[in-house]
C-alpha positions in Angstrom: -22.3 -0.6 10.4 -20.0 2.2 11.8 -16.6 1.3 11.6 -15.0 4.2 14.1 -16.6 3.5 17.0 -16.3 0.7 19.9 -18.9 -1.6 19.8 -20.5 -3.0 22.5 -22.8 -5.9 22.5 -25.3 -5.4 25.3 -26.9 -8.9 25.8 -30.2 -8.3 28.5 -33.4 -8.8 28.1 -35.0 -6.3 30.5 -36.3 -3.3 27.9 -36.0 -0.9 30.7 -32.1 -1.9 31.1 -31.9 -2.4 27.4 -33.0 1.6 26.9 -31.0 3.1 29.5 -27.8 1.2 28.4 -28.5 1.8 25.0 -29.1 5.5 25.3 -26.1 6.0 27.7 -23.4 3.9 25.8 -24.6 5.8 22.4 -24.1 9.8 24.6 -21.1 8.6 25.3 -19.6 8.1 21.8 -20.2 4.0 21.4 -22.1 2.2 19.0 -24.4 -0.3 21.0 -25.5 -3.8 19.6 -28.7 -5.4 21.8 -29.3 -9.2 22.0 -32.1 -9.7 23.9 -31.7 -13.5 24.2 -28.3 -16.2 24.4 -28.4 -17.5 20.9 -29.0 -13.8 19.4 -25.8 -12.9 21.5 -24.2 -15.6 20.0 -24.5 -14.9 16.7 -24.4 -10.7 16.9 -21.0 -11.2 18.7 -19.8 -13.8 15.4 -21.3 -11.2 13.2 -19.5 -8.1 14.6 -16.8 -8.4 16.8 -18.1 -6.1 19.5 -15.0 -4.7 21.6 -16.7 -5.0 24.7 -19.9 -7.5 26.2 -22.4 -6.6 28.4 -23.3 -9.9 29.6 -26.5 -10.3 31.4 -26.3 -13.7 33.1 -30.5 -14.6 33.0 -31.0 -15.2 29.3 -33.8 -16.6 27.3 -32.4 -19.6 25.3 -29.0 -19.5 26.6 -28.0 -18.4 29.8 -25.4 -15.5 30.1 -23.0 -17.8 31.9 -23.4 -20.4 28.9 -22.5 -17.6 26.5 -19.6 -16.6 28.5 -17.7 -20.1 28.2 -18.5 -20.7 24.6 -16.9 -17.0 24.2 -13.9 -17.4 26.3 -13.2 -20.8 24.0 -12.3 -18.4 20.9 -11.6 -14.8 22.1 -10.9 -12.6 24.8 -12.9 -9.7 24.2 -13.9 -7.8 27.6 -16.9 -9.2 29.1 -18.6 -8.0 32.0 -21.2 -9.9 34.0 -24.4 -8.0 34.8 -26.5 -9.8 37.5 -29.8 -8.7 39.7 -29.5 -11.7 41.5 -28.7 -11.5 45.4 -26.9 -14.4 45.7 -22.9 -14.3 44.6 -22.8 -17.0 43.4 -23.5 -15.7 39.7 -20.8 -13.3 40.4 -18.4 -15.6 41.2 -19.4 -18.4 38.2 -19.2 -15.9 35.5 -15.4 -14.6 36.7 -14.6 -18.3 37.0 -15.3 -18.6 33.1 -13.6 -15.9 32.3 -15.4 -12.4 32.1 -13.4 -9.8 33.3 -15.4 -7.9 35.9 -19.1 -7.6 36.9 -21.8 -5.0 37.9 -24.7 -6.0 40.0 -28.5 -4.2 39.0 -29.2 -1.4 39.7 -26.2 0.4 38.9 -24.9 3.7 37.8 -24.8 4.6 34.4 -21.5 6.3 34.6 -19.7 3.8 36.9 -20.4 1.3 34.2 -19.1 3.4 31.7 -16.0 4.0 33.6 -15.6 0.2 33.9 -15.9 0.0 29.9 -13.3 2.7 29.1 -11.0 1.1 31.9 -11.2 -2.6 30.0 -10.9 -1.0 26.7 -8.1 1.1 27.3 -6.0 -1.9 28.7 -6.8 -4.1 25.6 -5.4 -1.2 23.2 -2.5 -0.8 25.5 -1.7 -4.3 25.4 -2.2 -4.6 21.2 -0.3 -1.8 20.7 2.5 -2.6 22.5 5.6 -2.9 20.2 6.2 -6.7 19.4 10.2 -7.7 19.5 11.5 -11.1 20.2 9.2 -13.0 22.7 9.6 -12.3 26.3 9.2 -15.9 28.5 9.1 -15.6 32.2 10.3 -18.4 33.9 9.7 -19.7 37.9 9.4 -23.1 39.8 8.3 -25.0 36.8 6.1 -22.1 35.4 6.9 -21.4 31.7 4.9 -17.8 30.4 5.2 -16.7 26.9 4.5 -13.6 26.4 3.6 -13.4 22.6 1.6 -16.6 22.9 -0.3 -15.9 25.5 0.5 -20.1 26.4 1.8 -20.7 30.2 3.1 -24.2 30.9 3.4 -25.5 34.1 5.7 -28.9 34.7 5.2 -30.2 31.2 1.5 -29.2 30.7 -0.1 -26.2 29.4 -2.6 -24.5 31.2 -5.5 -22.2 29.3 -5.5 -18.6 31.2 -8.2 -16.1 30.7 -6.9 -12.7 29.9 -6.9 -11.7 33.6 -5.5 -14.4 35.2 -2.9 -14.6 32.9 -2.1 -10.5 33.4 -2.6 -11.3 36.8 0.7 -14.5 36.6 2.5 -12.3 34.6 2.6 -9.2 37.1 3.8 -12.2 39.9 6.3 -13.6 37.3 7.7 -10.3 36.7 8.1 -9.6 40.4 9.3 -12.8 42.4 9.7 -13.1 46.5 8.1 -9.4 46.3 4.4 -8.5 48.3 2.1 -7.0 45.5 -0.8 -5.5 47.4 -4.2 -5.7 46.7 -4.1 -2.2 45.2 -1.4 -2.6 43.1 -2.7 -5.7 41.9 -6.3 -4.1 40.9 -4.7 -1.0 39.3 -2.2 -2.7 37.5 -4.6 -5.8 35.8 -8.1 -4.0 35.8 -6.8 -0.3 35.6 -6.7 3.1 38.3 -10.4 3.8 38.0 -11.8 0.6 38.4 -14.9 0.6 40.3 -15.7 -2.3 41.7 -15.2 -4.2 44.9 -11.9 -6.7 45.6 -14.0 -9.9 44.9 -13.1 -10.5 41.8 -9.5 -10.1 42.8 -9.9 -12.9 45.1 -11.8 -15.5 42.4 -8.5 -14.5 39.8 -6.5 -15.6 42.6 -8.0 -18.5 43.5 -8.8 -19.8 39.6 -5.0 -19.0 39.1 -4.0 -21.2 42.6 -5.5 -23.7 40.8 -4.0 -24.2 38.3 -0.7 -23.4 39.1 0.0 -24.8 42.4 0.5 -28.3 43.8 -1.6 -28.3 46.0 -4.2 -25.1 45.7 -5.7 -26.0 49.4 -2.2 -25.4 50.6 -0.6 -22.7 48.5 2.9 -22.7 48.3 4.1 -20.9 45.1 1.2 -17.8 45.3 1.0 -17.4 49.0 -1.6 -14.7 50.8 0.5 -11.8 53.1 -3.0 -11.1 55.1 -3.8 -7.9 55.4 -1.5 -6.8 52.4 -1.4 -8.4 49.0 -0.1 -11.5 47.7 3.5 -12.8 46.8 5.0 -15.4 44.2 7.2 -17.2 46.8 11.3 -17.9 46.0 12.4 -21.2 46.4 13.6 -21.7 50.4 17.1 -22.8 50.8 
């Protein structure tokens, strides 16, 4: 198997999607990897270590959401969700375990690629970012460490997907301080992300709770409506 090019691990089902993705993702310099069923995606993405999933969330055997939580349990390789289904609620389950982003069928061939590069380019960025001592961010009982990729809140740890935990670490970096919506979505998923703000909002509201007293009533990661979001100071 070629060793120079990112793989991708396309796990759908649908031959007419598996052709198109397959023929696109290889014109544009990757080396795709099809599973056509859950288990098969399983045990390509043990064998191969793809650097980016295509994640199809109806799967034969296991479902794409299924596969999604067993993967975020050992590795944060970028995943996106790919769903035909109407409803959001797909959507919104598979960000909730952890992929990173989603495109709904049918889409365009080069959005999706742009989506891919955009992932890819901000996992290189982030391995090959010189390692020194260990930068921990501290607020309100929130304990980040940076190499560790381990946030402790109060004296418990909580488990972070990669996004939510970019996303608390752009907050903790920037206390009291309104981070817009924009800024937010260029700064975690990259300037030529494509998508829509929703799955902005379910990274927020997955990282409410499990940082915040009470998420209901959020007090430490408050909304600015209209605007952003901002990691609130302490009041005196």
């Amino acid at each position: 198997m070629s060793t120079d090019k990112e793989r991708i691990l396309i796990a759908e089902d649908e031959e007419s999607f598996v052709d198109a993705m397959t023929l696109g993702l290889s014109r544009e310099g990757f080396e795709p990897i099809v599973a056509t069923d859950g288990q098969r995606a399983l045990d390509l993405f043990h064998e191969t270590q793809p650097d980016c999933i295509l994640l199809d969330v109806m799967l034969p055997k296991i479902s794409g959401l299924d596969v999604c939580r067993q993967i975020r349990k050992e590795s944060k390789v970028p995943i996106i969700i790919v769903t035909a289904r109407s409803t959001e609620l797909d959507t919104v389950l598979g960000l909730e375990l952890g992929a990173d982003d989603y495109v709904t069928k049918p889409f365009r061939m080069a959005e999706l690629i742009a989506r891919i590069r955009a992932l890819l380019r901000r996992t290189t960025e982030s391995s090959d970012r010189p390692r020194t001592d260990e930068e921990v961010l501290r607020f309100q009982g929130i304990t980040a460490y940076i190499d560790r990729h381990q946030v402790v809140v109060g004296d418990n740890e909580v488990k972070l997907p990669p996004k939510e935990f970019e996303l608390l670490i752009l907050f903790l970096r920037n206390p009291g301080k309104v981070l817009t919506r924009d800024v937010l979505v260029d700064r975690v998923w990259g300037h030529d992300y494509y998508g829509d703000t929703k799955t902005l909002d379910v990274h927020i509201k997955r990282l409410r709770n499990k940082i915040e007293p009470d998420p209901n009533s959020p007090t430490v990661l408050t909304t600015i409506r209209g605007v952003g979001y901002r990691l609130d100071l302490p009041r005196e």
